[in-house]
PASEBA-1860 file (N, C-alpha, C; in nm, 3 decimals):
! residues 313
1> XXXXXXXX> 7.606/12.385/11.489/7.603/12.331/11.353/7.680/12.199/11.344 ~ 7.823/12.223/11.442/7.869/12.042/11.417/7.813/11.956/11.461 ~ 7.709/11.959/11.575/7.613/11.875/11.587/7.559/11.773/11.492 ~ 7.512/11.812/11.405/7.465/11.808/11.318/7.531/11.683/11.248 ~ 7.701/11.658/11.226/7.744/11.553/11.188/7.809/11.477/11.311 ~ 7.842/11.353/11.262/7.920/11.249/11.384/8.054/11.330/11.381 ~ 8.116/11.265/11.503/8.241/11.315/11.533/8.260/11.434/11.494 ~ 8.214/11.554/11.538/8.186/11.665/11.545/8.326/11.691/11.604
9> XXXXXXXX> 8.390/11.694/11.732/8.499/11.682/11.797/8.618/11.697/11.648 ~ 8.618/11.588/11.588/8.750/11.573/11.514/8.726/11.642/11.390 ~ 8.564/11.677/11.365/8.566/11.785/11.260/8.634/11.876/11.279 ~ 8.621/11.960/11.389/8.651/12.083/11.443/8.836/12.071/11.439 ~ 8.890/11.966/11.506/9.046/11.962/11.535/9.135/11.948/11.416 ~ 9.085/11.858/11.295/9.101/11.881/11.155/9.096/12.013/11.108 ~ 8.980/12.085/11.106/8.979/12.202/11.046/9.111/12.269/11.084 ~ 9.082/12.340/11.243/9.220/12.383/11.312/9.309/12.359/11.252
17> XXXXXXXX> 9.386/12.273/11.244/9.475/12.162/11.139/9.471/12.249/11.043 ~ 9.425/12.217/10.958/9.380/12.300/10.844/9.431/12.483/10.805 ~ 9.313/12.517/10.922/9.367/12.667/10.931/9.451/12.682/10.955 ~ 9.549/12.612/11.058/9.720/12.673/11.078/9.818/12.660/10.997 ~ 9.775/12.521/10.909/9.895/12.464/10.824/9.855/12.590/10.663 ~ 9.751/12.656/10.643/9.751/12.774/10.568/9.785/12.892/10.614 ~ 9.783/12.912/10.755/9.843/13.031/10.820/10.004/12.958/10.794 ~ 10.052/12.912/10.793/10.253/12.836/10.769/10.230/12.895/10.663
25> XXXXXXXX> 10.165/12.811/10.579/10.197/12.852/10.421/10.197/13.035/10.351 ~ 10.075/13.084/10.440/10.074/13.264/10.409/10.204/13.330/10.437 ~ 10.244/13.246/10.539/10.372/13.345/10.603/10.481/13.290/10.516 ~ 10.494/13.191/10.460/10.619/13.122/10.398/10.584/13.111/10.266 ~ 10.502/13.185/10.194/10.507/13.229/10.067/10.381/13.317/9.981 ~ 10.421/13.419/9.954/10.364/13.537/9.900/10.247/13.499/9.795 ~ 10.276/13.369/9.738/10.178/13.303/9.650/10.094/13.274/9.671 ~ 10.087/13.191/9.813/10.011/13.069/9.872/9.846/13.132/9.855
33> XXXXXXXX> 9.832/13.260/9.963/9.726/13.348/9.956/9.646/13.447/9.825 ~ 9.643/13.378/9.708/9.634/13.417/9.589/9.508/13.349/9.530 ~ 9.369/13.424/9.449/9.281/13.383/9.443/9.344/13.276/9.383 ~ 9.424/13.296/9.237/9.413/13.227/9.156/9.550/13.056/9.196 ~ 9.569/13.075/9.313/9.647/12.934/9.370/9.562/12.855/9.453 ~ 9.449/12.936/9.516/9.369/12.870/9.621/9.263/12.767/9.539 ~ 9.220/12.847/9.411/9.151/12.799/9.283/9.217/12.656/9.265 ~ 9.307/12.674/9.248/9.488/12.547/9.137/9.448/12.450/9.314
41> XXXXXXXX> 9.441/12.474/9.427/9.452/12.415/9.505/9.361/12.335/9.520 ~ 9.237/12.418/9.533/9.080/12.310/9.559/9.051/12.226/9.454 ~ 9.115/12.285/9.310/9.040/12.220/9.205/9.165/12.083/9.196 ~ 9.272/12.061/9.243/9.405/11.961/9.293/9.318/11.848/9.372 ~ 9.263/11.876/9.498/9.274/11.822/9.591/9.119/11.787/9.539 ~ 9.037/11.846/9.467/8.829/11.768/9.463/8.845/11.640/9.403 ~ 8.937/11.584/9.341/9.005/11.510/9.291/9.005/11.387/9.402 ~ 9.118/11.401/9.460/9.113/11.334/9.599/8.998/11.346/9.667
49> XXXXXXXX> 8.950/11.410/9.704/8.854/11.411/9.820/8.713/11.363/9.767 ~ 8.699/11.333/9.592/8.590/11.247/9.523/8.607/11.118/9.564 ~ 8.728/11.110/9.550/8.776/10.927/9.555/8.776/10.907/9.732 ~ 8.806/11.013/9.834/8.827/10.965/9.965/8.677/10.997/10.038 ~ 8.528/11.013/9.954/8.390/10.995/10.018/8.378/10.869/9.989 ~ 8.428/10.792/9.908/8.421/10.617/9.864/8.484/10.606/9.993 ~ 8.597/10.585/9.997/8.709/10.531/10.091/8.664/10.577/10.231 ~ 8.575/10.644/10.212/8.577/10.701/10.407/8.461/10.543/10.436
57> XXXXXXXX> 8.373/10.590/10.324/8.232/10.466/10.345/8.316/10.358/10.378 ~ 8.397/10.267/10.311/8.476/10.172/10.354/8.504/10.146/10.452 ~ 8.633/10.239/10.492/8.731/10.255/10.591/8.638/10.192/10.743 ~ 8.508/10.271/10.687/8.433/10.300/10.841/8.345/10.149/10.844 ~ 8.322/10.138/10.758/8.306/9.946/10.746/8.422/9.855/10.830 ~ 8.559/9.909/10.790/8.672/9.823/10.879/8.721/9.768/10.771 ~ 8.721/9.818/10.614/8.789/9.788/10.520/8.864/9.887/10.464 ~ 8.940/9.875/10.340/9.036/9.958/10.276/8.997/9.933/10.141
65> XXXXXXXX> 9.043/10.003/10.047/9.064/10.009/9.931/9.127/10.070/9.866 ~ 9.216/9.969/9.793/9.374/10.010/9.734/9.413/10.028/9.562 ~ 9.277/9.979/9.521/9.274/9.988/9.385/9.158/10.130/9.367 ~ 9.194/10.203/9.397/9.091/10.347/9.357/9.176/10.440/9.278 ~ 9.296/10.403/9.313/9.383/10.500/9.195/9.393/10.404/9.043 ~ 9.404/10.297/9.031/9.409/10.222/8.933/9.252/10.243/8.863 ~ 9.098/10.231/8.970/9.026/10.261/8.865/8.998/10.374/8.810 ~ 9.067/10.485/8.901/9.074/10.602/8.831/9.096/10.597/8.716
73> XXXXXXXX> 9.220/10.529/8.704/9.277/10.559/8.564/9.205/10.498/8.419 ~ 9.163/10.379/8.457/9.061/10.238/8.399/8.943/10.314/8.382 ~ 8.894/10.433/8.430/8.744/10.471/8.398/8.809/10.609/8.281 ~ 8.870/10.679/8.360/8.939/10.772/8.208/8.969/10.684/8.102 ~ 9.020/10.596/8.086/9.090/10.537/7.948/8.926/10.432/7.863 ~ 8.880/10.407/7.934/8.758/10.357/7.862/8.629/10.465/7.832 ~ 8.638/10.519/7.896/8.579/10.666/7.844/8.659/10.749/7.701 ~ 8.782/10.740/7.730/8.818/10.783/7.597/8.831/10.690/7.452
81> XXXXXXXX> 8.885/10.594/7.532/8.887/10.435/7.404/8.719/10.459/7.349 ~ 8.638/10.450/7.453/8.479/10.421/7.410/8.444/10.558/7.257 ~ 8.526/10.652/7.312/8.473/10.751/7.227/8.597/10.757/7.080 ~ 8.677/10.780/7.118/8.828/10.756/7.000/8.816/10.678/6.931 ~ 8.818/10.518/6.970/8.824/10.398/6.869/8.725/10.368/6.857 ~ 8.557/10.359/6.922/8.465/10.309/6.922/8.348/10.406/6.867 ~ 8.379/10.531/6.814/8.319/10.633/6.815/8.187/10.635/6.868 ~ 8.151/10.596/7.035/8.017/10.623/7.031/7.984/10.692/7.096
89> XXXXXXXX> 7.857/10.786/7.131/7.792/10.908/7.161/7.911/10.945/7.298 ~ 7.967/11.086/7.344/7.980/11.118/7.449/7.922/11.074/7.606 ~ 7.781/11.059/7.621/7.735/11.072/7.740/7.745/10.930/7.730 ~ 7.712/10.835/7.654/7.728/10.657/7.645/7.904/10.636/7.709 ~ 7.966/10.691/7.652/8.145/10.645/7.677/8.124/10.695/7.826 ~ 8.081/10.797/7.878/8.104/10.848/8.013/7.995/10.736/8.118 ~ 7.892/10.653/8.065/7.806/10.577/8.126/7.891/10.477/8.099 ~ 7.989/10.433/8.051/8.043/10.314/8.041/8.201/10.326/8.157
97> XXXXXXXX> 8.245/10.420/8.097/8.384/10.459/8.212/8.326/10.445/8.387 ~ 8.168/10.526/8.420/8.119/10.439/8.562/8.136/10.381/8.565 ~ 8.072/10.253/8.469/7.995/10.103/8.534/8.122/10.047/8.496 ~ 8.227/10.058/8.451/8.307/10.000/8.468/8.421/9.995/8.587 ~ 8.435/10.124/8.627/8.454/10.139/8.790/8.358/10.092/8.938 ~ 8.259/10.068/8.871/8.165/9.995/8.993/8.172/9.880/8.990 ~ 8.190/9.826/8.851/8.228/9.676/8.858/8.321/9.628/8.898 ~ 8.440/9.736/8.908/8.583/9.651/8.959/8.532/9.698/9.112
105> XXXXXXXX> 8.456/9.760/9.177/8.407/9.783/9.330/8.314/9.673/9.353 ~ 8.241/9.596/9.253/8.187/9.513/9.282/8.269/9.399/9.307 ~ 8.336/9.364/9.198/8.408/9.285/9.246/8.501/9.256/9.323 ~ 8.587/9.359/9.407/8.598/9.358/9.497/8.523/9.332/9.593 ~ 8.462/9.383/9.614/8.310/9.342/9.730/8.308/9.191/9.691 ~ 8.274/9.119/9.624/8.285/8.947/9.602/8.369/8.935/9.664 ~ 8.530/8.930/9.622/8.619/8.873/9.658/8.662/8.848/9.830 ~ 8.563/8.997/9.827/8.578/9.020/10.010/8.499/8.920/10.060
113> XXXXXXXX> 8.376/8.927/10.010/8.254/8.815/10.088/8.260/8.655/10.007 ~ 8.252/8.674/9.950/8.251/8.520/9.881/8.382/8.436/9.909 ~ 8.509/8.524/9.841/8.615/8.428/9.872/8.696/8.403/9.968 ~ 8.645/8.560/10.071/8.671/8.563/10.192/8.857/8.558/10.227 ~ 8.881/8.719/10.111/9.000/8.769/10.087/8.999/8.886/10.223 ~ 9.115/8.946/10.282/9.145/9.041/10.318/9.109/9.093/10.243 ~ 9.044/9.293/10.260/9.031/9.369/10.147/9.143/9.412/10.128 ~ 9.277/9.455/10.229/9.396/9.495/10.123/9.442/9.381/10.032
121> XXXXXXXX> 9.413/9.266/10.044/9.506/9.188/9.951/9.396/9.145/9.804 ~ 9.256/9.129/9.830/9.168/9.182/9.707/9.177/9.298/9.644 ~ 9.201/9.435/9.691/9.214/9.516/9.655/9.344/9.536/9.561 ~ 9.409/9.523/9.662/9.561/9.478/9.566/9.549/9.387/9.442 ~ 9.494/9.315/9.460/9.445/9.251/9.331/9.436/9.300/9.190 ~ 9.274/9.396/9.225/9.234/9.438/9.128/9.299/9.517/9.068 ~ 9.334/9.636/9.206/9.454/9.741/9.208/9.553/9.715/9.054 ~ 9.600/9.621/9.032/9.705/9.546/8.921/9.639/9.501/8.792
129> XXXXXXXX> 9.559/9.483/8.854/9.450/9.435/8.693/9.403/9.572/8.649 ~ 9.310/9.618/8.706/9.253/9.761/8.638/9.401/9.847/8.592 ~ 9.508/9.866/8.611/9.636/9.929/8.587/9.661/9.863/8.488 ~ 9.702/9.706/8.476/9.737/9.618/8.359/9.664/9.646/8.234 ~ 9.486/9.641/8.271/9.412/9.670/8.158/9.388/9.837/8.087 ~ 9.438/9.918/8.185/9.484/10.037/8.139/9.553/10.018/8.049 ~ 9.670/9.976/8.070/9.817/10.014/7.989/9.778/9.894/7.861 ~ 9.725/9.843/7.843/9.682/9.704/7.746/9.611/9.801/7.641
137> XXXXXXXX> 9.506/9.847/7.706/9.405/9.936/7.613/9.452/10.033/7.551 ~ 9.534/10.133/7.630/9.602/10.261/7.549/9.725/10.216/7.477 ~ 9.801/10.061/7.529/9.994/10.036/7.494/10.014/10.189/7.577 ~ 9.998/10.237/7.614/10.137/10.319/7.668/10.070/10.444/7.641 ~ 9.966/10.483/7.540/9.999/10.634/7.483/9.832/10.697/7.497 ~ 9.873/10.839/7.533/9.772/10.925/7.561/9.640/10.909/7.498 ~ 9.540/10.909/7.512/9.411/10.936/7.440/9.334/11.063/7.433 ~ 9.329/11.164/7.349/9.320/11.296/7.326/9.177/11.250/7.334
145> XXXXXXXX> 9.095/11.367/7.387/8.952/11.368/7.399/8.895/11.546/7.338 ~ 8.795/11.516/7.325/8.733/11.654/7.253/8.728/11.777/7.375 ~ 8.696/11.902/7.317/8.705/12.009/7.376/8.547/12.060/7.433 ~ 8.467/11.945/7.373/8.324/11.967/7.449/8.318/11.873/7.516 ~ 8.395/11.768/7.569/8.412/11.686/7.660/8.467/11.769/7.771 ~ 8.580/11.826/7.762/8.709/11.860/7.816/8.605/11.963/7.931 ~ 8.493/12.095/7.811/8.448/12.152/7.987/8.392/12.081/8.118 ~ 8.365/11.946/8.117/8.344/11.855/8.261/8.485/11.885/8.373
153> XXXXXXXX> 8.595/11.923/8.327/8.665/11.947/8.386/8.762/12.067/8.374 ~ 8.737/12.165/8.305/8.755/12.256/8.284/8.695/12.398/8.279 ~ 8.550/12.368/8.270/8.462/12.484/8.312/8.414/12.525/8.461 ~ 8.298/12.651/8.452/8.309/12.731/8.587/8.173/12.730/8.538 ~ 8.131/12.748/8.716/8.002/12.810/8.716/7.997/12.899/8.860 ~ 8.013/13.033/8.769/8.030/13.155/8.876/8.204/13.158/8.935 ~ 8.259/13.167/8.873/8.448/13.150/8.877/8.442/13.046/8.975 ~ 8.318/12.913/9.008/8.354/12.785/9.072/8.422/12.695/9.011
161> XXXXXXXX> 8.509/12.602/8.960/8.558/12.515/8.852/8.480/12.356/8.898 ~ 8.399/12.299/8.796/8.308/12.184/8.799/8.376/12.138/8.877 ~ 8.474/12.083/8.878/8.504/11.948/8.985/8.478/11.978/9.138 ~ 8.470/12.120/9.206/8.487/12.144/9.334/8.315/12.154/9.380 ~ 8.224/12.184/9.227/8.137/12.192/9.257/8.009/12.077/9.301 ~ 8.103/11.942/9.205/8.085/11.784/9.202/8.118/11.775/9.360 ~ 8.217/11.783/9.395/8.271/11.712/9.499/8.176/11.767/9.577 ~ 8.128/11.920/9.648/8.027/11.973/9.748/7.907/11.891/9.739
169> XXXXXXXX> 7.852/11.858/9.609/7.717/11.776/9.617/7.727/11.628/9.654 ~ 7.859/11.561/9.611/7.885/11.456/9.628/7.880/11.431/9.805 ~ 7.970/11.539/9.837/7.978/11.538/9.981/7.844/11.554/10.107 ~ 7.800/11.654/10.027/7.654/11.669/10.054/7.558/11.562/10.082 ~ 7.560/11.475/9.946/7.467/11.366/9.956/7.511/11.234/10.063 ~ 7.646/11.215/10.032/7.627/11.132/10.107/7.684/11.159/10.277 ~ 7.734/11.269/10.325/7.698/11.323/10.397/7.523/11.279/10.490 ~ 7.440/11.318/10.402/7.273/11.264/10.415/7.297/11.124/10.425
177> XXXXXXXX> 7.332/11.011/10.364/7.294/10.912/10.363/7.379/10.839/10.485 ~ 7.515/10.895/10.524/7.558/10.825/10.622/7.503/10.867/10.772 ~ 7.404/10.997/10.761/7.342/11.055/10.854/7.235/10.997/10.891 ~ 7.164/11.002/10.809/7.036/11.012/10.791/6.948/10.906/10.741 ~ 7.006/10.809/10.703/6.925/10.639/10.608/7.006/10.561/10.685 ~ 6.893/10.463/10.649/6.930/10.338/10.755/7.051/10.266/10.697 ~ 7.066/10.282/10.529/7.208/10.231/10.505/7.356/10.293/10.554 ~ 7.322/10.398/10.609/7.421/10.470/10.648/7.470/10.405/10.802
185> XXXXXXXX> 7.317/10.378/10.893/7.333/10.297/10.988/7.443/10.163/11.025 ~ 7.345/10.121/10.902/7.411/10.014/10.903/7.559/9.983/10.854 ~ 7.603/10.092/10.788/7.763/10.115/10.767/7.835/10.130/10.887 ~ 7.799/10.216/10.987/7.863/10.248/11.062/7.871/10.125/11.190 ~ 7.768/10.048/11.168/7.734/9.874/11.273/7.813/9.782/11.214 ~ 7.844/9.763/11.066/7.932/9.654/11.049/8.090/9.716/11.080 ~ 8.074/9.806/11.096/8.255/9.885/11.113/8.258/9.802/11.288 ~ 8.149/9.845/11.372/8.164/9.830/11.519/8.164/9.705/11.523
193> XXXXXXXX> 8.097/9.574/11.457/8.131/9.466/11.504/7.999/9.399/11.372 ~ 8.086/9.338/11.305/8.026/9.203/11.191/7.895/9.157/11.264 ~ 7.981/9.085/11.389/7.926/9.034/11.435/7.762/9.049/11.522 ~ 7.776/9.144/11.571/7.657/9.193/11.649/7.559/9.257/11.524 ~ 7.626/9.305/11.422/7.545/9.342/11.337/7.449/9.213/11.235 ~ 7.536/9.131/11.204/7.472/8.977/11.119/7.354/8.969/11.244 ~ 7.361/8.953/11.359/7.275/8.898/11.481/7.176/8.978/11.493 ~ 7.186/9.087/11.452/7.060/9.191/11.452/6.980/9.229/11.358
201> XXXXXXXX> 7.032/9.090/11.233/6.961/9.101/11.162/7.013/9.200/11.019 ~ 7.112/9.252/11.037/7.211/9.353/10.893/7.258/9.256/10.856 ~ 7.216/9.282/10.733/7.287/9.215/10.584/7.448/9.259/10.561 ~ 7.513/9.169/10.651/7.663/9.209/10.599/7.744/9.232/10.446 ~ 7.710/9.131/10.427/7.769/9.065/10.302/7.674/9.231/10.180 ~ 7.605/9.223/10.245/7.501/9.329/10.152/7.595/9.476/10.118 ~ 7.603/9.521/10.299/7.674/9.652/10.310/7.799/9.646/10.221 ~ 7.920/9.538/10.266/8.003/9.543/10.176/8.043/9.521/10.049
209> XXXXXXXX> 7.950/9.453/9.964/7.943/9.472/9.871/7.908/9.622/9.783 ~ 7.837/9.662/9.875/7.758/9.810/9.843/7.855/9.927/9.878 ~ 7.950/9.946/9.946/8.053/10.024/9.983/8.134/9.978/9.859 ~ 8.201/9.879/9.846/8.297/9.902/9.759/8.283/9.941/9.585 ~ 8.114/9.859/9.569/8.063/9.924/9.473/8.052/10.108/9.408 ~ 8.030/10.139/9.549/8.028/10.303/9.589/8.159/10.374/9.553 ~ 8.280/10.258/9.572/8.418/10.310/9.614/8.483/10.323/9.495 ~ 8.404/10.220/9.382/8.453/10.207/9.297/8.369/10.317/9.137
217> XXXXXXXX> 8.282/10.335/9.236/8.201/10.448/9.085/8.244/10.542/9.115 ~ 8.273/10.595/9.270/8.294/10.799/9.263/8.456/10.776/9.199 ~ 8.509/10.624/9.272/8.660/10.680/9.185/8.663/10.721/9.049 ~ 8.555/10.590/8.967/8.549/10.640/8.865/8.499/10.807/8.783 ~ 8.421/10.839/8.855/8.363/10.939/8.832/8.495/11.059/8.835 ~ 8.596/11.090/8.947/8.698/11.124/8.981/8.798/11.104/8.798 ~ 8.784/10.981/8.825/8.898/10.980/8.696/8.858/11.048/8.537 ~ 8.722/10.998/8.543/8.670/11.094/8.437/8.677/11.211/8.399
225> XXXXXXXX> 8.630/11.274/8.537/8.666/11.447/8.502/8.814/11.529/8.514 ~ 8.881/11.405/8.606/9.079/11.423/8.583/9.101/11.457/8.408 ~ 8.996/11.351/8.299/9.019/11.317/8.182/8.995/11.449/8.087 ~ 8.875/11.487/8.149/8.835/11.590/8.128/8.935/11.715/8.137 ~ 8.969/11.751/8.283/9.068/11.838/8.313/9.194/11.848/8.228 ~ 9.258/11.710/8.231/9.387/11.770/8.126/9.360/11.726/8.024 ~ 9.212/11.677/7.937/9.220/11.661/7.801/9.275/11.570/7.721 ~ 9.306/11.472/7.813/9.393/11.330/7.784/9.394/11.242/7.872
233> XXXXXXXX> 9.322/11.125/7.842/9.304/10.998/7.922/9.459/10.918/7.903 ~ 9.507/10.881/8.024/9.656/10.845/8.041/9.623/10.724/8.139 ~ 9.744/10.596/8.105/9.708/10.495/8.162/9.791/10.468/8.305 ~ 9.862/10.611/8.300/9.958/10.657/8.446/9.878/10.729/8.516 ~ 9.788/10.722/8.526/9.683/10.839/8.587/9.664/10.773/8.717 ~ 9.628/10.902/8.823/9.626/10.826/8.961/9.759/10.735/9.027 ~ 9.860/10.703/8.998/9.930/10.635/9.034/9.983/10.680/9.161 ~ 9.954/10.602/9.281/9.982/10.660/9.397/9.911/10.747/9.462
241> XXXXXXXX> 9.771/10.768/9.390/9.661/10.869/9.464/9.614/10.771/9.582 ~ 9.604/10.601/9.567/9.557/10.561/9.714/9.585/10.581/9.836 ~ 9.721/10.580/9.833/9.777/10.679/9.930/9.778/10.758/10.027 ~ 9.759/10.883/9.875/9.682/11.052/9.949/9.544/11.024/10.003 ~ 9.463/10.946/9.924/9.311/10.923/9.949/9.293/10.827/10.099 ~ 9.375/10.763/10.111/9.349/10.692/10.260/9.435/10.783/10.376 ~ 9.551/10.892/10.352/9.598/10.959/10.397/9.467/11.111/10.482 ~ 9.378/11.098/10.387/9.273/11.205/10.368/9.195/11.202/10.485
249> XXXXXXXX> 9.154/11.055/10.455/9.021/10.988/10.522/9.069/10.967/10.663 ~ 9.202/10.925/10.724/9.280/10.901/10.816/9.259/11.015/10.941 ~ 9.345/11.141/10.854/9.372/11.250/10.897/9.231/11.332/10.901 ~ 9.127/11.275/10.854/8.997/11.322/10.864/8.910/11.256/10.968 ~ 8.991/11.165/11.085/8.900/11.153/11.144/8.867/10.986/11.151 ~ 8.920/10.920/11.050/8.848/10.772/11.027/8.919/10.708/11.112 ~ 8.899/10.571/11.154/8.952/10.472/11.203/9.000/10.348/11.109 ~ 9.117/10.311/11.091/9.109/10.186/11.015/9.049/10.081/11.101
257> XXXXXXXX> 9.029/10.052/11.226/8.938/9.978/11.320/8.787/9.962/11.285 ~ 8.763/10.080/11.190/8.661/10.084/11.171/8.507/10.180/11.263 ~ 8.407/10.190/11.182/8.306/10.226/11.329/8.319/10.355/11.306 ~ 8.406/10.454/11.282/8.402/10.557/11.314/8.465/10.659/11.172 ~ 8.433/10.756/11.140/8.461/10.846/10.992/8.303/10.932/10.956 ~ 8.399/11.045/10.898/8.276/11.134/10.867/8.325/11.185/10.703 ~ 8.221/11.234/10.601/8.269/11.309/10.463/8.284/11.392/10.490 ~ 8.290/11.475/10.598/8.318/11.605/10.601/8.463/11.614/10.650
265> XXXXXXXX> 8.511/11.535/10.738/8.646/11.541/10.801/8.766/11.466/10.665 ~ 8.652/11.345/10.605/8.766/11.339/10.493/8.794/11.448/10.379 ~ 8.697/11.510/10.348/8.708/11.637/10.266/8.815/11.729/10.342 ~ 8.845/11.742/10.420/8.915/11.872/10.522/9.053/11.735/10.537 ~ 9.053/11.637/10.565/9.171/11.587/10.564/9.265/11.576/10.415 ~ 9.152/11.585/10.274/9.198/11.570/10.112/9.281/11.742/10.094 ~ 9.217/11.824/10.168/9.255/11.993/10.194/9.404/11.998/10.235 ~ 9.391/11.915/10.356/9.540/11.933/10.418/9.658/11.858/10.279
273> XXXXXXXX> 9.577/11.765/10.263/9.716/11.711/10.217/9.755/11.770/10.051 ~ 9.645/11.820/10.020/9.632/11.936/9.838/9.700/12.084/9.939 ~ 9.710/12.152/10.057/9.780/12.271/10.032/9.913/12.174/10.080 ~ 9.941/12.101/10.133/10.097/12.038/10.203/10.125/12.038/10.073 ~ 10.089/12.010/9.956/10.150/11.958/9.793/10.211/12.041/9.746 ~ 10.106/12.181/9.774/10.052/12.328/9.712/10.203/12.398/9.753 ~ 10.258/12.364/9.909/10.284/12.426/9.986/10.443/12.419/9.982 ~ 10.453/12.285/9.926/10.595/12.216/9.899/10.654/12.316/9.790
281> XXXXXXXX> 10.548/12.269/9.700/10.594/12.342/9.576/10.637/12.461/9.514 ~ 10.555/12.549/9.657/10.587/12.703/9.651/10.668/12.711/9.724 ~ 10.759/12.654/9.808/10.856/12.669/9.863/10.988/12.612/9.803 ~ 10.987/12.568/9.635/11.075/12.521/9.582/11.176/12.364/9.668 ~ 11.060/12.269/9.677/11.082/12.147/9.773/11.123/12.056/9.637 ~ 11.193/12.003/9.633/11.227/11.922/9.522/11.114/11.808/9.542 ~ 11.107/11.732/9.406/10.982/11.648/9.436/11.040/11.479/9.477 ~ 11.123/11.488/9.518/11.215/11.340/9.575/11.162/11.402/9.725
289> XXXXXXXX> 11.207/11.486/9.803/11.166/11.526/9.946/11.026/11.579/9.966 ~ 10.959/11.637/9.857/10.790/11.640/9.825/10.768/11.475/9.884 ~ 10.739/11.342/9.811/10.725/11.216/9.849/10.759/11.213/9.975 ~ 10.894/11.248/10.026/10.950/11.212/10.152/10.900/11.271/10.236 ~ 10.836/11.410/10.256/10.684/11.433/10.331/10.576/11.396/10.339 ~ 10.548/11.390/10.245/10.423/11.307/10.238/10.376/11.171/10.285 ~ 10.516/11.072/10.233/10.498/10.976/10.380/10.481/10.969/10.514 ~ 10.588/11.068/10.544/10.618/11.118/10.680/10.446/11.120/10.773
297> XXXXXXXX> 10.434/11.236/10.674/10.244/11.218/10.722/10.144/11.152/10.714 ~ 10.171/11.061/10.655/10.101/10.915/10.591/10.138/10.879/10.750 ~ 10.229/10.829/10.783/10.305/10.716/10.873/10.239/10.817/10.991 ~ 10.240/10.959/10.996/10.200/10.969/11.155/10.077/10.970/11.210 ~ 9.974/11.036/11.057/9.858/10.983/11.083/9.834/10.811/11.096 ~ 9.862/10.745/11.044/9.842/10.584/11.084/9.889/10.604/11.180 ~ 10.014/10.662/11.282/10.051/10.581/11.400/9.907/10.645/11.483 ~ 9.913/10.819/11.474/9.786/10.839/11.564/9.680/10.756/11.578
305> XXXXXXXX> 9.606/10.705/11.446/9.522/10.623/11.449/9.522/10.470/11.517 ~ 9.635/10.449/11.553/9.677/10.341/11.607/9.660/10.328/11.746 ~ 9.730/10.448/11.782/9.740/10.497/11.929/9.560/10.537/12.004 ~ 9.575/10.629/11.917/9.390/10.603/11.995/9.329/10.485/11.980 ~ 9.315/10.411/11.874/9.289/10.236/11.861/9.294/10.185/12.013 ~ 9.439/10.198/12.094/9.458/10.102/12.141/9.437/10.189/12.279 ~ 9.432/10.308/12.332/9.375/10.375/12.452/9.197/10.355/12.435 ~ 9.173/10.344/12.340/9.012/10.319/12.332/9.010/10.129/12.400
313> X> 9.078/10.074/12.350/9.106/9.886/12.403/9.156/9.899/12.569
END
């Protein structure tokens, strides 16, 4: 069956990963193994792992993207502004909170090809603007949303909770498309070399524009149903999820070199780092040394990724 996806190998060693660091957690707390924490866990981490199927597409291009927690927050708060101050239809405010997250992915994608920015330092960019225009739009204060909004992120189908059920199809699909379509191809050719790919005729400038576009709607989509979930669009939302989300994609397998990443290993890498959270917390970890793990694993996945980088050179 791992056949079936690339890097099959690091699917499998992730998972492992996976299974042991929940075998730690069973033995080191009576909670951990509890329908109703494993629930609090997946429905934590679909969150992340919406925003890190954008970021894997990227990554594997040989780019980053650092403003996905900022449009998180920028697609919740105009989704709720659209509906609060603007009173217009539900499903219109939620078509507007997208396209307004694809546009700051679009434009990123410009800044990358046209002005011929680094993507961390475009990203960073926007990263500050979409945050700025958060906090501009709300000043500071919560935006309460309705309670027939609210089941997008609060309801079940079959004791599943929507967001975990979003994220499987999400994963699913494009899963298919990085498999299976030639745009998927061609994602994985501009990661291996710009160059050989422009020469063969791939539309560079095309792909990346189209990845970050991508990177920038599931975030949005992500932030929406966050909005949904706690019932209040907040202009602190996401802060520091880029992070976890490139932490995900990392530990799932990707290369920041590029060329190489799968949605399935970033989904299983968004896992590890939602029970490590899960895991802190039930072990009464204060949340100053919570952060101070979490880097820890930030920094070792980048060094791994580094290290094979340079035994592969």
């Amino acid at each position: 069956m791992l056949k079936l996806f690339r890097g099959s190998n690091d699917i499998l060693g992730v998972f492992l990963i996976l299974f042991g660091l929940c075998v730690v957690m069973t033995f080191a707390s009576d909670n951990f193994l509890t329908v109703d924490n494993l629930s609090s866990v997946a429905r934590a981490f679909s969150f992340v792992a919406i925003m890190a199927i954008g970021m894997t597409i990227v990554i594997i291009t040989g780019g980053i993207d650092m403003s996905v927690g900022s449009i998180f927050a920028f697609a919740g708060v105009i989704t709720a502004y659209s509906y609060s101050n603007l009173q217009l239809a539900l499903p219109l405010c939620i078509l507007l909170g997208v396209i307004g997250g694809a546009i700051f992915g679009f434009i990123n994608g410009l800044l990358i090809n046209e002005c011929n920015l680094p993507p961390f330092i475009a990203t960073l960019g926007t990263m500050s603007v979409a945050r700025g225009l958060s906090y501009a739009i709300t000043s500071g204060f919560p935006i309460s949303m309705p309670s027939s909004f609210n089941q997008l992120g609060q309801g079940m189908i079959f004791n599943i909770p929507y967001p975990i059920i979003l994220m499987i199809v999400l994963a699913i699909i494009f899963t298919f498309v990085l498999n299976k379509m030639i745009f998927g191809r061609h994602v994985y050719a501009v990661g291996g070399s710009e160059e050989a790919s422009a020469i063969s005729g791939i539309k560079v400038k095309r792909v990346k524009l189209a990845v970050y576009s991508i990177s920038g709607f599931l975030s949005a989509i992500a932030g929406i149903i966050m909005t949904a979930r706690l019932g209040v669009a907040q202009s602190t939302a996401g802060l520091g999820y880029e992070l976890d989300v490139i932490a995900a994609v990392i530990i799932g397998g990707a290369s920041f070199s590029g060329g190489k990443g799968t949605i399935v290993g970033a989904i299983l890498g968004a896992a590890i780092m939602g029970v490590l959270r899960n895991g802190l917390v039930l072990l009464n970890v204060s949340a100053y040394w919570q952060q101070t793990v979490i880097g820890l694993v930030i920094i070792i996945a980048v060094t791994i990724d580094q290290l094979r980088y340079k035994k592969k050179a």
